[in-house]
C-alpha positions in Angstrom: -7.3 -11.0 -6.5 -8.6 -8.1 -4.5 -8.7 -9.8 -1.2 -5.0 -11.3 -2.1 -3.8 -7.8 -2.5 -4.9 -6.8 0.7 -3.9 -9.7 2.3 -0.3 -9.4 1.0 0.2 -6.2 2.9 -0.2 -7.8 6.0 2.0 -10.6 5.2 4.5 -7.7 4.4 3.8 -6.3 7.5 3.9 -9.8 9.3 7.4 -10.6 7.9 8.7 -7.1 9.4 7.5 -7.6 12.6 8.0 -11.4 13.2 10.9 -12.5 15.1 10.5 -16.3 15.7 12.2 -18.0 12.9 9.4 -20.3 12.0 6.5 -17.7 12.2 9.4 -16.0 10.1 9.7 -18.2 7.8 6.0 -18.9 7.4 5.2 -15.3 6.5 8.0 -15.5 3.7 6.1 -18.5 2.4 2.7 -17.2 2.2 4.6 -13.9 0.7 6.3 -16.1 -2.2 2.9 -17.9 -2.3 1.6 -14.7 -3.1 4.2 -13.1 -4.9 3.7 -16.0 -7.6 -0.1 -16.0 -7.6 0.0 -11.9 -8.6 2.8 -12.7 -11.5 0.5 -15.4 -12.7 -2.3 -13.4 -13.2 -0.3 -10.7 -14.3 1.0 -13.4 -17.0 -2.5 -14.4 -17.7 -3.6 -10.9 -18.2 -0.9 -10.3 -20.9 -1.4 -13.3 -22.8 -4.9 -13.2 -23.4 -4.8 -9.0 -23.9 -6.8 -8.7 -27.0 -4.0 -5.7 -28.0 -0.4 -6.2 -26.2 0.8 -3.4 -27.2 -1.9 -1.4 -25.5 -1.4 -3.4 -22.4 1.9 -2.8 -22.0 1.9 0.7 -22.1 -0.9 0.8 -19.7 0.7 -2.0 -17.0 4.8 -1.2 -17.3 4.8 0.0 -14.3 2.9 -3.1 -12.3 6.1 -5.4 -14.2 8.0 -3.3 -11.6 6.3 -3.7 -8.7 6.5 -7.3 -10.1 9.9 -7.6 -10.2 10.8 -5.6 -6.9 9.9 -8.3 -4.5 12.8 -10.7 -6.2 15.0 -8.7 -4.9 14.9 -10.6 -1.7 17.5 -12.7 -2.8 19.6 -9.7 -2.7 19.6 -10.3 0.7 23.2 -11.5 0.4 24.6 -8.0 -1.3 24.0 -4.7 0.4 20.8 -4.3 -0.6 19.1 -5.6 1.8 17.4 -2.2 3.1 16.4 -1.7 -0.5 14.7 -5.2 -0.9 12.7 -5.0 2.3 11.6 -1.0 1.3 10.6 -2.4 -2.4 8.6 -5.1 -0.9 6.8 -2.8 1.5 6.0 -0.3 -1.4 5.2 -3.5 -3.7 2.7 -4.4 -1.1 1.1 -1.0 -0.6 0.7 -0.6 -4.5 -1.0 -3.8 -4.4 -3.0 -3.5 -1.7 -4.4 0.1 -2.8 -5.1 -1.3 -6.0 -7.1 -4.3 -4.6 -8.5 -2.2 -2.3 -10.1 0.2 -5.3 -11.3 -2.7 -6.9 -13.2 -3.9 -3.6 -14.6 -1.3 -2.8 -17.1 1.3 -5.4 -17.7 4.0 -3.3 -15.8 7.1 -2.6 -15.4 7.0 0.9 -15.4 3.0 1.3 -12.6 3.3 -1.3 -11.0 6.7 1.0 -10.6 4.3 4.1 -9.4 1.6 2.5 -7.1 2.9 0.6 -6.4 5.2 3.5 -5.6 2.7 6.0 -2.8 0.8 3.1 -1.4 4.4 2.9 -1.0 4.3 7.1 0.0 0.4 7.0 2.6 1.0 4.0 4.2 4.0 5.4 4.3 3.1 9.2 5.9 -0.2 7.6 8.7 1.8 5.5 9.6 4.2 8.6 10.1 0.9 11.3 12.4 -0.6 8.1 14.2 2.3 7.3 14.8 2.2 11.5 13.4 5.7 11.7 11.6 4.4 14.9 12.5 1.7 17.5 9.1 -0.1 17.8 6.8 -0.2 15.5 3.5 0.8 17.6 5.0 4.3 17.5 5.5 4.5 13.9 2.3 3.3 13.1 1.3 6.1 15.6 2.9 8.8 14.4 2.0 7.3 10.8 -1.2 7.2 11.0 -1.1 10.9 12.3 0.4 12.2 9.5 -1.9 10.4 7.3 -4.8 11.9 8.3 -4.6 15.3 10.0 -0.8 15.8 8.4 0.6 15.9 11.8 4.7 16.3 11.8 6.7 12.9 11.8 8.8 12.6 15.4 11.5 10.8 14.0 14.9 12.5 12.2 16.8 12.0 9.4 15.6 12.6 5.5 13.7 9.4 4.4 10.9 10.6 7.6 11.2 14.1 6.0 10.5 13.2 2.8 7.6 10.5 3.6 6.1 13.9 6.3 5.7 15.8 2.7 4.2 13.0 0.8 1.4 12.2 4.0 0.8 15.7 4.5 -0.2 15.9 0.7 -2.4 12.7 1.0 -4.1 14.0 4.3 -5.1 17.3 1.7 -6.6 14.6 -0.9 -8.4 13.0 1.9 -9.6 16.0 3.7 -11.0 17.5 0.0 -12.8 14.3 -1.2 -14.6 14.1 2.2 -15.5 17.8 1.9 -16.5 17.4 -1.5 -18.4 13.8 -0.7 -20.1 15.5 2.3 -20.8 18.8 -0.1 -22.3 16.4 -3.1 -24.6 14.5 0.0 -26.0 17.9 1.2 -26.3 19.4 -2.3 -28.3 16.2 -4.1 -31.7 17.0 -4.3 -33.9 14.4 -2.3 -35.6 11.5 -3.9 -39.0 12.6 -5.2 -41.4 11.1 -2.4 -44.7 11.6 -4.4 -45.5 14.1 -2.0 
């Protein structure tokens, strides 16, 4: 399921950059394929919960992320903007949760969940049409990400999304210091010496 999750990103990202309708259409299968295969084991996960009350209040919030991919069939309605920005958010929750359960260490888990943070948010700027092409938002993304580096494009949703990266890039510059401090720190094996 880990792999899936990661793997569902990119067919996010696939179905926002695609333009031929059958490599189109292809990524919205595999996404639906997906989609289904997540509520599934979501499904499974409740039945067999040994208490379902606990489970509930501890996995609310993944019914949401659930349920915001449906919203595709919005597609008729005005909410089409909204659907494609819940799917892209859907995706990146999944794939940072799938990437934490991949990967054990702290910075394995850092880049991982790193690069879905860059992916996600480069994806929700080119929706959101804060940038033309998508090379420069994954650009100016990814720069924001990691050294909090101000967003070129205008308007509020970049604004908003320049806050919440510059935040991250303080998370990810303190658990490297403090991963790099607690490598120097730790006393060396005992040799025998």
């Amino acid at each position: 399921m880990g792999v899936l999750g990661i793997v569902f990103l990119l067919v996010v990202l696939g179905q926002v950059l695609a333009t031929d309708p059958a490599t189109v259409t292809g990524f919205a299968v595999a996404g639906w394929v997906l989609w289904s295969v997540f509520v599934a084991e979501f499904v499974l996960r409740a039945v067999v919960a040994r208490d379902r009350g606990r489970f509930w209040a501890r996995n609310w919030w993944q019914l949401v992320f659930l349920v915001v991919p449906f919203l595709r069939f919005a597609r008729a309605l005005a909410l089409l903007r909204f659907a494609r920005v819940g799917s892209v958010l859907s995706a990146a929750v999944r794939g940072s949760r799938s990437a934490g359960r991949l990967l054990s260490g702290r910075i394995g888990w850092l880049l991982a969940v790193t690069a879905v943070v860059v992916l996600a948010s480069s994806q929700l700027l080119y929706v959101l049409g804060a940038y033309a092409g998508y090379g420069e938002a994954l650009h100016d993304a990814a720069l924001a990400t990691i050294a909090a580096e101000p967003l070129t494009a205008p308007g509020t949703p970049a604004r908003i999304l320049e806050v919440l990266l510059a935040v991250y890039s303080v998370a990810v510059f303190a658990t490297l210091a403090g991963a790099l401090g607690a490598f120097f720190l730790t006393p060396a094996a005992d040799t025998g010496r």
